[in-house]
C-alpha positions as CSV (number, residue, x, y, z in Angstrom):
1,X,0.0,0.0,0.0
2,X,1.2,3.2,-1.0
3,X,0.8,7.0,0.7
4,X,1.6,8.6,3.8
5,X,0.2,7.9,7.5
6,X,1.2,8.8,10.8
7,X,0.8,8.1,14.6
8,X,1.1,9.9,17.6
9,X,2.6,8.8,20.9
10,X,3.1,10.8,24.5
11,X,6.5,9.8,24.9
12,X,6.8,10.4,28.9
13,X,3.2,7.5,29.2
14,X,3.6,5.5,26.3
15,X,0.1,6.4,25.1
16,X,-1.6,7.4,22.0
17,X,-2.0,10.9,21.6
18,X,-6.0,11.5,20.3
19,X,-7.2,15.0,19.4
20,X,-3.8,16.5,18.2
21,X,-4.3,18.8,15.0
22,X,-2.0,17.3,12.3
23,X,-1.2,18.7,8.9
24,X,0.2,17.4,5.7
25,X,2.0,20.0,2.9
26,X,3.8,20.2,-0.5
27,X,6.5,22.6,0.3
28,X,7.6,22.2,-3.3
29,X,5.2,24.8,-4.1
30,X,5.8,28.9,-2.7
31,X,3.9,29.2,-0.5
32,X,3.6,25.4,0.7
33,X,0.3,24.1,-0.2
34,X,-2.0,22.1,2.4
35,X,-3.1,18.6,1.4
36,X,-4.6,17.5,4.1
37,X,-5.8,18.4,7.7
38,X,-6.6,15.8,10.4
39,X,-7.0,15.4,14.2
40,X,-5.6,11.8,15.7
41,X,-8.2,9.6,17.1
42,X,-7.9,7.3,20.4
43,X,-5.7,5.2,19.2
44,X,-3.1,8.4,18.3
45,X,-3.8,7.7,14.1
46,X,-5.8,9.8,11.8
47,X,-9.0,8.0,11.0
48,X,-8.2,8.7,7.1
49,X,-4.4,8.6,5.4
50,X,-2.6,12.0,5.2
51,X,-2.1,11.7,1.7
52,X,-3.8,8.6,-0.3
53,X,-2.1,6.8,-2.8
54,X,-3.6,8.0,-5.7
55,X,-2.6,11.7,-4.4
56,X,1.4,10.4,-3.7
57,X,3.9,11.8,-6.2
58,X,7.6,12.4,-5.6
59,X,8.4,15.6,-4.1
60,X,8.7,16.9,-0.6
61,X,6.4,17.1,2.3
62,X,6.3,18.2,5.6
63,X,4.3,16.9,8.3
64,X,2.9,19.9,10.9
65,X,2.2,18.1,14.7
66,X,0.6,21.0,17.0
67,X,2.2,19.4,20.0
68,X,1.1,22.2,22.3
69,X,-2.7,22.2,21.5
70,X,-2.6,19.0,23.7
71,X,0.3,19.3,26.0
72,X,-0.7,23.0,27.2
73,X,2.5,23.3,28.3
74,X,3.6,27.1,28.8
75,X,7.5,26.0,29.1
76,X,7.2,23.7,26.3
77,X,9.9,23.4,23.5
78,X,7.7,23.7,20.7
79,X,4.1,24.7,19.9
80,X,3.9,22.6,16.5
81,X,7.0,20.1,15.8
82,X,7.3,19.6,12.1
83,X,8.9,16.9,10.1
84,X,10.0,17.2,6.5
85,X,10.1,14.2,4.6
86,X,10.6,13.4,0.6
87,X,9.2,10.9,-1.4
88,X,11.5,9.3,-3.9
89,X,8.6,6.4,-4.7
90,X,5.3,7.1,-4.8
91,X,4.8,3.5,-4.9
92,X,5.9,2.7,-1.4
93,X,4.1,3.0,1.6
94,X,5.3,6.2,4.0
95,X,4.5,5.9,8.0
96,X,6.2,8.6,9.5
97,X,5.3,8.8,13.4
98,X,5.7,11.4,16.1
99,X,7.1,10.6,19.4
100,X,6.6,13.3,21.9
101,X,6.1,15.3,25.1
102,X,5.8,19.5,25.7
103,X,9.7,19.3,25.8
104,X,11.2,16.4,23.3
105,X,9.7,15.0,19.7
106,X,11.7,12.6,17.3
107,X,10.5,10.6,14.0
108,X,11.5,7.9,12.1
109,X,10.5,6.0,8.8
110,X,7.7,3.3,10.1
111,X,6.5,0.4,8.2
């Protein structure tokens, strides 16, 4: 299966993150153009894929987590933690999950 999908996890309980605002762009165009907008459910995924396959074309894309909505945290690092990715086959599958807290987030290429 091919396109992008995500997850989010609260690093500090090892639980899914559900309600946190998450967006998909093309910043191959100026300005970057929006592809997709989603919330996480329960289990810390989006309840449709942030891009679907048919959409997936090589190019890069940056992935927008607003950490802070949930978190609330008025010391914390970040208020949106964004990951840039490219796609170099729009054929493969792309899971790219968030691992964070109010003070720490890290990625990595899922399967």
């Amino acid at each position: 299966m091919a396109g992008v999908s995500t997850h989010v996890l609260n690093i500090t309980t090892g639980r899914p993150i559900g309600g946190m605002h998450i967006e998909l762009y093309d910043v191959s165009t100026s300005p970057p153009t929006l592809l997709t907008d989603n919330r996480s459910n329960a289990d810390g995924r989006t309840d449709k894929m942030m891009l679907t396959p048919d959409a997936t074309k090589v190019g890069t894309y940056e992935l927008r987590f607003h950490v802070n909505e949930v978190f609330k945290a008025p010391d914390a690092l970040s208020e949106v933690a964004t990951v840039r990715f490219s796609i170099f086959d729009p054929a493969q599958h792309y899971h790219v999950p968030m691992l964070c807290s109010p003070w720490f987030f890290s990625t990595y290429r899922g399967s």
